[in-house]
C-alpha positions as a printed NumPy array, in Angstrom:
array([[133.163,  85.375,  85.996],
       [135.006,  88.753,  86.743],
       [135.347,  91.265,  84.538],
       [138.393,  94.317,  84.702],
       [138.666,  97.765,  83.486],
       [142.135,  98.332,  82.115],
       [143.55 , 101.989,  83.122],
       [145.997, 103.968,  80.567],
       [147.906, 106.98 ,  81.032],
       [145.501, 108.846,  78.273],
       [141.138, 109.681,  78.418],
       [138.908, 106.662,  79.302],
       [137.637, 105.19 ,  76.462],
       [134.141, 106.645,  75.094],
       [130.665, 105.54 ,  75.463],
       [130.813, 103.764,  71.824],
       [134.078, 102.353,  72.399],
       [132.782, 100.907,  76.145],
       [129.878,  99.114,  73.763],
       [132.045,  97.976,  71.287],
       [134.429,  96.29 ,  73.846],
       [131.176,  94.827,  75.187],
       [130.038,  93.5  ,  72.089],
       [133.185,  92.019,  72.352],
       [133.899,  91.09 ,  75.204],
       [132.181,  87.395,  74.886],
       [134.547,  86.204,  72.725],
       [137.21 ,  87.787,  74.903],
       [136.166,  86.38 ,  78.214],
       [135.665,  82.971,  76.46 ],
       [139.667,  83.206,  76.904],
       [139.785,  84.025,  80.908],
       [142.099,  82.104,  82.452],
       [143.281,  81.069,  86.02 ],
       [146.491,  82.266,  87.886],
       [147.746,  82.218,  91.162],
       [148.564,  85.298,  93.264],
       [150.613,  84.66 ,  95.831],
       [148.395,  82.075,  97.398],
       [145.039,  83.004,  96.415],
       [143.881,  81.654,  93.299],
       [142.084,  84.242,  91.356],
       [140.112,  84.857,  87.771],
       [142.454,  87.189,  85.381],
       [142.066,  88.875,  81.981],
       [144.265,  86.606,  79.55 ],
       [146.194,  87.873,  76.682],
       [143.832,  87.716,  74.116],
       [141.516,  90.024,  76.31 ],
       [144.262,  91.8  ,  76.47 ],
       [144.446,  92.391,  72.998],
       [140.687,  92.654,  72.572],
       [140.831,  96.266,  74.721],
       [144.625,  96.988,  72.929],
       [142.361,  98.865,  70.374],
       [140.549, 101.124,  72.582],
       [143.565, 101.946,  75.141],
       [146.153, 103.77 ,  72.793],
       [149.383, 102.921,  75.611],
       [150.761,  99.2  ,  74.438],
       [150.736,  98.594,  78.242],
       [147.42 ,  98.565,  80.353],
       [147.567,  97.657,  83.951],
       [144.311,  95.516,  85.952],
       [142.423,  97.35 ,  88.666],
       [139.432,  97.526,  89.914],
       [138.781, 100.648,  91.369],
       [139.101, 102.614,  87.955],
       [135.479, 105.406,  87.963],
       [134.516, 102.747,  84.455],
       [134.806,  99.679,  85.871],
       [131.395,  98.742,  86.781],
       [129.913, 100.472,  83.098],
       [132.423,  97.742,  81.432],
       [131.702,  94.965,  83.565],
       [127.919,  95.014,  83.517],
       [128.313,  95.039,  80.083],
       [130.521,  92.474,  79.188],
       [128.523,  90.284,  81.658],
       [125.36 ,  91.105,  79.953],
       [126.631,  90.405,  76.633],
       [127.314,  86.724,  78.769],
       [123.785,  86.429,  79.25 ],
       [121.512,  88.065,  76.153],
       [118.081,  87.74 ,  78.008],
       [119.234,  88.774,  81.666],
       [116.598,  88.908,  84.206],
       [115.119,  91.901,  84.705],
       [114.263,  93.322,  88.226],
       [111.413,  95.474,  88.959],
       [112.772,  98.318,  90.98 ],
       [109.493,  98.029,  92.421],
       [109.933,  94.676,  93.845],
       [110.909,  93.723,  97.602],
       [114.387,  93.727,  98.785],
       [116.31 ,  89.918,  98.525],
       [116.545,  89.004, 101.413],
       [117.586,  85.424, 101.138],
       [121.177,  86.328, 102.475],
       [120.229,  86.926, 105.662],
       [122.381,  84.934, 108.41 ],
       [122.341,  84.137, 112.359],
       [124.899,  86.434, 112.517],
       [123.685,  89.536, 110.863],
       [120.359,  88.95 , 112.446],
       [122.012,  88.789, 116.131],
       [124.399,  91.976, 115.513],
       [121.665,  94.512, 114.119],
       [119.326,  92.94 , 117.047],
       [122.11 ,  93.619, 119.739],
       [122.719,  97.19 , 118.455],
       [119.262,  98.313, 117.64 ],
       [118.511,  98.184, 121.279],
       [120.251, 101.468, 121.532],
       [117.393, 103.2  , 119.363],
       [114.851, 101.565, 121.176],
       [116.166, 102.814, 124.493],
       [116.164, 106.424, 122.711],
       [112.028, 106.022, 121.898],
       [111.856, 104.641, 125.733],
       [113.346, 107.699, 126.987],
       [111.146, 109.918, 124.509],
       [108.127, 108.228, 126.165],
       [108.92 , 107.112, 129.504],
       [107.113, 110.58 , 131.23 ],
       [104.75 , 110.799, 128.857],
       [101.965, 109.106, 131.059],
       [103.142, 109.637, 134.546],
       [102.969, 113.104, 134.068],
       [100.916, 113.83 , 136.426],
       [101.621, 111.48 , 139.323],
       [105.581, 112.904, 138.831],
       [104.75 , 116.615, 139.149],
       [101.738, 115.584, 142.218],
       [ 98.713, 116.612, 140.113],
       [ 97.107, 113.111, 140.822],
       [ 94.308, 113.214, 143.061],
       [ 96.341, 111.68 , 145.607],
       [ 98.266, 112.995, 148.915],
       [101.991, 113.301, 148.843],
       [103.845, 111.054, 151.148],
       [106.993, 108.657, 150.368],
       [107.448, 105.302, 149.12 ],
       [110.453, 102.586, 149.76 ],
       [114.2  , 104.305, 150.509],
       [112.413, 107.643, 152.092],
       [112.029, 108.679, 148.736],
       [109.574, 110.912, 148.094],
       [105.715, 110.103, 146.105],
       [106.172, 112.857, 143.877],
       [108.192, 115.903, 143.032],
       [106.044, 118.955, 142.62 ],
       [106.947, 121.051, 139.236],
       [105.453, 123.665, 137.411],
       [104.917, 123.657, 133.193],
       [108.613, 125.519, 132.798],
       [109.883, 122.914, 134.878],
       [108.833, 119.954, 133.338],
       [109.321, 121.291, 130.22 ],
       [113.281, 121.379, 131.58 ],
       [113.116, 117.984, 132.784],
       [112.123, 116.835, 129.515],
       [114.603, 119.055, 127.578],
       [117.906, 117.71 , 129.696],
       [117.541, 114.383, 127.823],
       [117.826, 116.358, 124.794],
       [121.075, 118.196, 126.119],
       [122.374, 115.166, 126.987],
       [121.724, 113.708, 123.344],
       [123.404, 116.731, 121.876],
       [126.988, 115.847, 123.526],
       [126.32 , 111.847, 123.045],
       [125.865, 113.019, 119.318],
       [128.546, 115.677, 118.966],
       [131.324, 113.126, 120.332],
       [130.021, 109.77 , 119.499],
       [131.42 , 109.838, 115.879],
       [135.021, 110.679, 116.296],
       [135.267, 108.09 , 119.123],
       [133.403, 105.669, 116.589],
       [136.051, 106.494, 113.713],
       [138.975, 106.021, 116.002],
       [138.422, 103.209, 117.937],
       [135.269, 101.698, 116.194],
       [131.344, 101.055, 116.116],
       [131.684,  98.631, 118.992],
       [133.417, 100.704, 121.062],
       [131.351, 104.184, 121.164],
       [128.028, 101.433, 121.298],
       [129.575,  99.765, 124.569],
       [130.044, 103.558, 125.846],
       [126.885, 104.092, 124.853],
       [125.325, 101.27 , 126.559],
       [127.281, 102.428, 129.806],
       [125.724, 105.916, 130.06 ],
       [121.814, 104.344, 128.947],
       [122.209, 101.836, 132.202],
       [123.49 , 104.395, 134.187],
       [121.197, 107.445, 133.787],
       [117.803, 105.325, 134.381],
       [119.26 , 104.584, 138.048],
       [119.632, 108.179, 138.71 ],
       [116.185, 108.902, 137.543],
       [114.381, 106.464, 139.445],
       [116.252, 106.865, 142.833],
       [116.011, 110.646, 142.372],
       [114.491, 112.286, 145.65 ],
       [115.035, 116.454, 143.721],
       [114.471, 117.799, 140.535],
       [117.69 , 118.138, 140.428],
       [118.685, 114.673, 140.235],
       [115.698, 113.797, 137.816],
       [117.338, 116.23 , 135.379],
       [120.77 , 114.153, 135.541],
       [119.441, 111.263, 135.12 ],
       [117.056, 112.261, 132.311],
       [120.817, 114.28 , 130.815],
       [123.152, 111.187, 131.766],
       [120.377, 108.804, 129.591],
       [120.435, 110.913, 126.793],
       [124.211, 111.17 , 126.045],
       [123.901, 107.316, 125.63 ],
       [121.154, 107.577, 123.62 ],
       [122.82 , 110.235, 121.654],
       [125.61 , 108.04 , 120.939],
       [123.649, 105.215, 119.539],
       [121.395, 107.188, 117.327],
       [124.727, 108.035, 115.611],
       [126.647, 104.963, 115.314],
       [123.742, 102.311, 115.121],
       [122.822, 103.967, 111.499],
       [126.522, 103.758, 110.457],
       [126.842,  99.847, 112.195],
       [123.674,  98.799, 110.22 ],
       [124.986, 100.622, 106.866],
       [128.063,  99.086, 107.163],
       [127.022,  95.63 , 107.968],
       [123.926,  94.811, 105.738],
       [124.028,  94.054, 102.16 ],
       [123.67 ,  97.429,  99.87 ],
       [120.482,  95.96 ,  98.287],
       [119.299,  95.515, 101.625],
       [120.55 ,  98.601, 103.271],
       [117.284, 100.618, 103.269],
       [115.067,  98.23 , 104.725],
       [117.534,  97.276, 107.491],
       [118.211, 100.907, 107.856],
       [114.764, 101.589, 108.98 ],
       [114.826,  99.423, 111.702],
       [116.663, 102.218, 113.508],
       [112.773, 103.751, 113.929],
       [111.457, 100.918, 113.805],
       [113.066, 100.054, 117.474],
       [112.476, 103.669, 117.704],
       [109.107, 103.058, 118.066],
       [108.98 ,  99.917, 119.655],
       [110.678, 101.956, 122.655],
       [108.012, 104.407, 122.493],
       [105.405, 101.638, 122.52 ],
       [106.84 ,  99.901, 125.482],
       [107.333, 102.604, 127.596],
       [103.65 , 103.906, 126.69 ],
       [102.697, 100.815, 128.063],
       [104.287, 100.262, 131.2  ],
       [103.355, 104.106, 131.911],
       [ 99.502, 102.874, 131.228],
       [ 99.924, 100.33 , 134.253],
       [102.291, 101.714, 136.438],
       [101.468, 105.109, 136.272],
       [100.925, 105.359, 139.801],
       [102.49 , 106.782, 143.235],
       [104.347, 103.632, 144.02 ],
       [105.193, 102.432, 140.779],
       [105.927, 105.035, 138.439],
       [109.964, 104.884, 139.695],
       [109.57 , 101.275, 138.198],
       [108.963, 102.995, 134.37 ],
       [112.113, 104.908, 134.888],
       [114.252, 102.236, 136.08 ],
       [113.754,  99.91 , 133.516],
       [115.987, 101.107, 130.939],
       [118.712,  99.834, 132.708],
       [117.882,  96.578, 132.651],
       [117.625,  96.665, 128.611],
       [121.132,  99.078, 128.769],
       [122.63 ,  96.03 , 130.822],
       [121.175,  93.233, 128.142],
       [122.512,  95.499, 125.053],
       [126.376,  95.775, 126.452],
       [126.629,  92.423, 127.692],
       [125.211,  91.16 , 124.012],
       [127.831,  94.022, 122.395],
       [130.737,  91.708, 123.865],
       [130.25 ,  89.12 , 121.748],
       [129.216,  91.341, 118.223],
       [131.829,  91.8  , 115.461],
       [132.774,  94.899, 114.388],
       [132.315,  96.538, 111.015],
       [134.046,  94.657, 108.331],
       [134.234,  98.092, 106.825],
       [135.655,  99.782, 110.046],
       [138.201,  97.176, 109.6  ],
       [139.106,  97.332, 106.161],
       [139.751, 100.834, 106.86 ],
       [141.53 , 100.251, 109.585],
       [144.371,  98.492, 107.963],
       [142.648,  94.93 , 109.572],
       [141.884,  93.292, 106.04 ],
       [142.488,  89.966, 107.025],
       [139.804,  90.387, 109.96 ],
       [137.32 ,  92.423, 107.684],
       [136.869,  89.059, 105.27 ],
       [136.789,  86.963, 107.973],
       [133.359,  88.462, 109.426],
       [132.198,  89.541, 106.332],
       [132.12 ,  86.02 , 105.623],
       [129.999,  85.272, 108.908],
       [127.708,  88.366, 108.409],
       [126.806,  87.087, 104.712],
       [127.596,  83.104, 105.185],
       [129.97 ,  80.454, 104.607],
       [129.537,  80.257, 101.283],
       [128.562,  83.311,  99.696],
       [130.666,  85.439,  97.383],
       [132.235,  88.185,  99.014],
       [134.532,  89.616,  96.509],
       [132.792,  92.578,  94.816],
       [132.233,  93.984,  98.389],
       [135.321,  93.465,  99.082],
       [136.667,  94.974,  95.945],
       [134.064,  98.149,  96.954],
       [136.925,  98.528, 100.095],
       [139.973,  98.107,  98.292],
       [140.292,  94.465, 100.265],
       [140.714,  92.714,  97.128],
       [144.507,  92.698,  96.478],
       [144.474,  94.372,  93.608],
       [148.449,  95.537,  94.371],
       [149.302,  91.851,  93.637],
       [148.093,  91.679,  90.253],
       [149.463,  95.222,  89.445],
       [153.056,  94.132,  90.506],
       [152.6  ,  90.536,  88.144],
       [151.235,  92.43 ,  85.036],
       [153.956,  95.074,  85.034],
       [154.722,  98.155,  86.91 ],
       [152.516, 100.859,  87.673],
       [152.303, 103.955,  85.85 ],
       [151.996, 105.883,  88.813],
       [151.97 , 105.86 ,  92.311],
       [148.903, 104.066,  94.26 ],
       [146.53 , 106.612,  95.87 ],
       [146.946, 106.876,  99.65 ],
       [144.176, 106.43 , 101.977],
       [142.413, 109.728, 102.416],
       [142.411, 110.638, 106.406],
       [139.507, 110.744, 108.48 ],
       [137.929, 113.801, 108.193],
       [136.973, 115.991, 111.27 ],
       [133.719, 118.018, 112.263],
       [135.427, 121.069, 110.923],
       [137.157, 119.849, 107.857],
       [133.383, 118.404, 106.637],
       [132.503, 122.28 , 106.731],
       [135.38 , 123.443, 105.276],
       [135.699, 121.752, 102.281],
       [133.204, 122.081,  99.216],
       [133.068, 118.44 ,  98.42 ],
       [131.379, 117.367, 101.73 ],
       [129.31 , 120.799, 102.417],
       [126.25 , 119.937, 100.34 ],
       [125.698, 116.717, 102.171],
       [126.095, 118.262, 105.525],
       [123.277, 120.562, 104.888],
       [121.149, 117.938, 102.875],
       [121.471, 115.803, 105.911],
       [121.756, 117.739, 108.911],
       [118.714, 119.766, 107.332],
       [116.644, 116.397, 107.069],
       [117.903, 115.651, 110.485],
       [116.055, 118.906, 111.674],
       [113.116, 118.494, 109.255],
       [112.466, 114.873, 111.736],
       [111.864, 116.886, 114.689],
       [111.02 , 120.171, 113.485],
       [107.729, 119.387, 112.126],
       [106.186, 117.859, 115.45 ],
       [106.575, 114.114, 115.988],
       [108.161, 114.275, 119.36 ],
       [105.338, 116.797, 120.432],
       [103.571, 113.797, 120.317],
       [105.892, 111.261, 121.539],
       [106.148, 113.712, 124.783],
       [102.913, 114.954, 125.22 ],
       [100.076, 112.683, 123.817],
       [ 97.92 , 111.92 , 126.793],
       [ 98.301, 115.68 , 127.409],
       [ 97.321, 116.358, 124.064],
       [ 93.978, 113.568, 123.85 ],
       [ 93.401, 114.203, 127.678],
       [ 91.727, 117.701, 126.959],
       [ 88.425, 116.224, 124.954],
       [ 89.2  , 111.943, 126.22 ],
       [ 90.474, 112.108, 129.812],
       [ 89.621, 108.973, 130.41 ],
       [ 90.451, 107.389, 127.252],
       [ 93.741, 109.268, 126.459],
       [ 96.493, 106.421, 127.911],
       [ 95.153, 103.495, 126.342],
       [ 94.636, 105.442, 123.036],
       [ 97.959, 106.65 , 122.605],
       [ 99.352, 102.778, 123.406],
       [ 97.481, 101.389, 120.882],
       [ 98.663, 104.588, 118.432],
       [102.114, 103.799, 118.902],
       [101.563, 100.137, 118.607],
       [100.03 , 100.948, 114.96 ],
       [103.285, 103.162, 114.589],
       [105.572, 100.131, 114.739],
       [103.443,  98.   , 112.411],
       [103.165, 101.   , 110.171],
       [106.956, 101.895, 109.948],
       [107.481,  98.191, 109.448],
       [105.215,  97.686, 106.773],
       [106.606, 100.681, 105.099],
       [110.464, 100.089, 105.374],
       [110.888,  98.475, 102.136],
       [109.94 , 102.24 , 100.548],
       [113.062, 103.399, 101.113],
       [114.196, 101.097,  98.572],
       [110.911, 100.664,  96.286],
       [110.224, 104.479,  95.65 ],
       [113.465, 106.171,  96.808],
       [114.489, 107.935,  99.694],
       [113.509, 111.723,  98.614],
       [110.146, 110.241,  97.574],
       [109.392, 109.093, 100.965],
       [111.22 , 111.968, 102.723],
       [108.078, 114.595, 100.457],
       [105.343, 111.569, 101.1  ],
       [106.398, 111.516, 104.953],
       [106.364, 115.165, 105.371],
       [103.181, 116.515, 103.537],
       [101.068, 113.494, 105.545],
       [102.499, 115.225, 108.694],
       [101.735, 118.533, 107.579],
       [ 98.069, 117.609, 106.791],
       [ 97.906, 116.058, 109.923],
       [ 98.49 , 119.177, 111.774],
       [ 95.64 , 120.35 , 110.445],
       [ 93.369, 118.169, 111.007],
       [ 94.505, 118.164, 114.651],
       [ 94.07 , 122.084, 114.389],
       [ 90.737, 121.236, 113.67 ],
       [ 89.548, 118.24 , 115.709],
       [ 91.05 , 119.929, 118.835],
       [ 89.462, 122.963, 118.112],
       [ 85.88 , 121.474, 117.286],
       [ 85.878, 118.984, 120.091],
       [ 85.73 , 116.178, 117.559],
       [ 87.36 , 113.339, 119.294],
       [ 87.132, 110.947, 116.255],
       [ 89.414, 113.354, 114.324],
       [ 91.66 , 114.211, 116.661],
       [ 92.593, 110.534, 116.71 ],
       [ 92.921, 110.186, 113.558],
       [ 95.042, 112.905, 113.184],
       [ 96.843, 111.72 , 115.701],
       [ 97.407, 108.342, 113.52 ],
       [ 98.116, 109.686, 110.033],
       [101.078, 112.199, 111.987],
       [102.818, 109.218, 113.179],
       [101.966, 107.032, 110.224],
       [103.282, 109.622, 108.013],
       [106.18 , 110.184, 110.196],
       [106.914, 106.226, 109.655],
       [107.001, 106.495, 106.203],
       [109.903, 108.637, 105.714],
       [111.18 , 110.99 , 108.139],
       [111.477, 108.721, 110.373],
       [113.931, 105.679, 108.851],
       [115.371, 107.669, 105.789],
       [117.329, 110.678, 107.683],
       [119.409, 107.465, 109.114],
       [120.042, 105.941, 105.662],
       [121.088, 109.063, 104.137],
       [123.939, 109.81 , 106.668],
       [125.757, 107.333, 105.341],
       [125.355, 107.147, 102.034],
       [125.677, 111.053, 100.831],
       [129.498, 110.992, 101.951],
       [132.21 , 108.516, 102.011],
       [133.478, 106.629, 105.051],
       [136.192, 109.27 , 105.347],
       [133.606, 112.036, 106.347],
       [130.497, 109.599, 107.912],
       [131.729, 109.955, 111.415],
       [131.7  , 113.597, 111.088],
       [128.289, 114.097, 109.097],
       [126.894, 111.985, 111.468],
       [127.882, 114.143, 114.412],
       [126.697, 117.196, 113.061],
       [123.506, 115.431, 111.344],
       [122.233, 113.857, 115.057],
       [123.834, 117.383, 117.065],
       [121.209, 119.622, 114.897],
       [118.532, 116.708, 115.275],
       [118.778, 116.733, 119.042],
       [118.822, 120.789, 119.265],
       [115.681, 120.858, 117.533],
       [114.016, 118.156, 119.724],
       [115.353, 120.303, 122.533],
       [113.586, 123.161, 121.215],
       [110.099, 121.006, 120.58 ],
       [110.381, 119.372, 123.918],
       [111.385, 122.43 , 125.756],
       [108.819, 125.189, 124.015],
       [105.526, 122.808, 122.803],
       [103.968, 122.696, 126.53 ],
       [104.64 , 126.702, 126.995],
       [103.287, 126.972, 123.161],
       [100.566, 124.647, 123.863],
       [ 99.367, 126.413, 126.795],
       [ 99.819, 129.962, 125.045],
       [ 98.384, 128.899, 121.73 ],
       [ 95.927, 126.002, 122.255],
       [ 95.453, 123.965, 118.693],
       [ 96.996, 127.184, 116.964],
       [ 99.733, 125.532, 117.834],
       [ 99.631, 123.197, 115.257],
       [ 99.313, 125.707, 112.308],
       [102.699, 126.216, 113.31 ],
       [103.785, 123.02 , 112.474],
       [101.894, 122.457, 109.643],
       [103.666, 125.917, 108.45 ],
       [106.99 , 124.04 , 109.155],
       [105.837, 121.29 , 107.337],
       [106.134, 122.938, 104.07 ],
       [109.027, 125.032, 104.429],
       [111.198, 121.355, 104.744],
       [109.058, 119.875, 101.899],
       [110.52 , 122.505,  99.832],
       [113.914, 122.253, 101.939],
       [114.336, 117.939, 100.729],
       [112.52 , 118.762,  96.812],
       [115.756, 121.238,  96.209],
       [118.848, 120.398,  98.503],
       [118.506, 116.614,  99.308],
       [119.497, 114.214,  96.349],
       [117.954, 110.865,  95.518],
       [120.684, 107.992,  96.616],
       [118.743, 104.809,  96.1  ],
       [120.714, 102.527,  93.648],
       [123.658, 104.446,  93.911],
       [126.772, 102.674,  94.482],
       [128.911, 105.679,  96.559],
       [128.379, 108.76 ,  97.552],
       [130.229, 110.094,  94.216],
       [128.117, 108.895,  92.312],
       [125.147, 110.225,  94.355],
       [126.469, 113.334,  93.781],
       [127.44 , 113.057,  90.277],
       [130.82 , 112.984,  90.685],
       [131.729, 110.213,  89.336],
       [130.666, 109.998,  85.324],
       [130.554, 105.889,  83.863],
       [132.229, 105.363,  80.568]])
């Protein structure tokens, strides 16, 4: 049964009046009745509700809506005067996840593959390293097309190669969210899709450096792009009690990517074969926009877009035939709420307009949305900053100096154990809060670094590996899934597209910088190198326990922010 908050021309009503309606408000709902708006048969307030609230709203005159800042404060409690023993829900307990439908399950599948294609990149020269650059202890010749076994490269070099998939990630991020607020999720993903099947045929046919570098560049626009607007599709599509543990999927594919990539380099990493690694993105590109063509778009996206018609219809396929769909509904002003004004009288003011999309600029600009650009595009850096793709990049590097032998098939089965760990852990987000998980994810890291500092240092291969482990476990935990979440929940869908831009720009500048700099480092330093990042560990566990609030259970990003104050 629905329950409305009545708006007046004078001050909400206070907390004790909000109770005392509620301790009324059985006897009042007893009296709800049904009417007929325009076609739609709906669940109104009657006139003795009516004159249940007259007490508490001073104007004779009170006019229905649902997006009054009270609404849900009265309606949870007139519902749970309804029921007197409601059930109670552990916050502790695992997401519902009884809603789930073919549909959902086949659209976050379809666009997730863009995030796995970003860990595939992240990984895909991690163990050819040295057959690419001809330190193998083989002789150079060529292989099918006249193409060439190897291209020779220095450290600098192959730090650059590495790098230009991070330059290309910064432009795929910087313009990926103002083409997804214009013209839709779909649309920058199929885009997206386009540049991640195009720039693993440039890299595997390349015969120069040169070429390599595109490639590795043209990949990592694409993958820019989907690290962007896959977040915002999954936010937008899965149920907001489900929204953090479908949210971490992003790293869990993530990971996956890493993982498969890992192991095709640990059997193909050879003269003739390692082209085959970098070639096989395209095939998954190709799978991911062919399966895009037949994905709905954002019900959200819609609603926004002055589609509402279109936005119930596949928000009624993404959560099933028969579920309810009205409060979400309600949540994007889909709900016709202009109809029941006009029947119960005239408005007492003019209906608030549709705020504008906001650009990369105005998000800077204005107060309201400055404190979640920094929260976010600081937890954005705080993900790469603090060393994960230094081991992503440069693992068998990294275990190859004390386990030459051992190193590929170690770091496979570590990044196997990083996709069961991030997918064990991605009901946390939900369960103990984002900011929780963000100050677990980061201090495990930190420590982590240490003990590498010291199992590197001592020759202890035992340690080193499980370093190794607890940096990407940790990693798993928080920084990892929860930077995505929080992109789109600190602002409104006004500002996402912006935020977003300037959330994955700063995280793919700092994996330039960790990409680009940890070999030279590495070389310069040897495991000092990782007192470094356990130094930069605690700087952005500071950073997240002061600037970055806790959104879990919060309804909008007003509320988050305490802008919005419940009756």
């Amino acid at each position: 049964m629905d329950s409305f908050l009545f708006a007046h021309r004078k001050a909400p009503p206070t907390r004790a009046s909000t109770m005392e309606i509620a301790d009324n408000s059985s006897a009042c709902l007893q009296a709800d009745c049904a009417v007929t708006l325009g076609s739609t048969p709906r669940r109104a307030l009657s006139l003795p509700l009516l004159s249940c609230l007259s007490p508490y709203y001073k104007m004779g005159r009170a006019i229905l809506t649902r997006t009054s800042s009270g609404y849900r404060a009265i309606k949870q409690a007139a519902l749970a005067d309804l029921s007197p023993n409601p059930p109670q829900r552990s916050p502790m307990a695992p997401p519902q996840l009884s809603g789930l439908t073919p549909c959902l399950l086949y659209s976050i599948g379809i666009v997730t593959l863009g995030p796995l294609l970003f860990g595939y990149h992240l990984g895909e020269l991690n163990a050819p390293q040295k057959v690419i650059t001809c330190k193998a202890d083989e002789i150079p010749g060529y292989v099918a097309l006249g193409l060439p076994q190897c291209l020779p490269m220095n450290a600098f070099e192959w730090g650059m190669i590495q790098a230009m998939f991070t330059v290309g990630g910064f432009f795929g991020a910087i313009f990926s969210g103002a083409l997804a607020t214009s013209f839709g999720r779909l649309f920058a993903m199929k885009w997206a899709a386009f540049f991640l099947a195009s720039g693993p045929i440039a890299e595997a046919l390349a015969g120069k450096m040169w070429l390599l570098a595109l490639g590795r560049a043209l990949s990592g626009v694409g993958a820019g792009a989907a690290t962007v607007v896959c977040p915002l599709y999954i936010s937008e599509v899965s149920p907001q009690n489900q929204r953090g543990f479908f949210g971490a999927f992003t790293q869990v594919q993530i990971n996956f990517g890493i993982v498969v990539a890992q192991l095709l380099g640990y059997f193909l990493s050879t003269s003739g074969k390692w082209r085959w690694i970098l070639a096989s993105g395209s095939y998954i590109a190709g799978l991911m926009f062919f399966g895009l063509t037949i994905t709905p778009e954002t019900p959200k996206w819609l609603a926004a877009n002055n589609r509402p018609r279109m936005a119930r219809g596949v928000l009624q396929r993404l959560r099933g035939k028969n579920a309810d769909i009205r409060e979400e509904m309600e949540a994007w002003d889909m709900s016709g709420e202009a109809e029941e004004e006009s029947l119960l009288g005239p408005p007492q003011g003019p209906r608030p307009q549709k705020q504008a999309n906001m650009s990369i600029i105005d998000v800077i600009k204005i107060p309201k949305y400055r404190r979640a650009v920094i929260a976010v595009t600081g937890t954005m850096m705080a993900q790469q900053l603090c060393g994960i793709n230094s081991v992503v990049m440069y693992s068998v590097a990294i275990l190859g100096k004390i386990m030459p032998k051992q190193a590929g098939l170690i770091t496979v089965i570590v990044s196997a154990a990083n996709v069961l760990i991030t997918l064990l852990a991605s009901p946390l987000p939900d369960k103990i809060g984002r900011k929780t998980c963000l100050l677990i994810s980061i201090s495990g890291m930190g420590s982590a670094s240490a003990l590498l500092f010291a199992g590197l240092g001592q020759d202890i291969p035992w340690l080193t590996v499980v370093a190794i482990t607890l940096f990407v476990a940790s990693f798993g935990v928080g920084l990892g899934p929860v930077p995505f979440i929080l992109t789109s929940e600190l602002v409104g869908a006004e500002a996402v597209g912006a935020v977003s831009s300037w959330a994955l720009a700063s995280n793919w500048l700092s994996t330039f910088l960790v990409s680009m700099f940890f070999p030279i480092l590495n070389n310069m330093l040897g495991n000092k190198v990782w007192w470094i990042f356990a130094g930069v560990a605690c700087f952005w566990a500071a950073f997240v326990g002061v600037f970055v609030p806790e959104s879990r259970g919060k309804a909008s990003a007003e509320e988050v922010w305490g802008r919005v104050r419940h009756a």
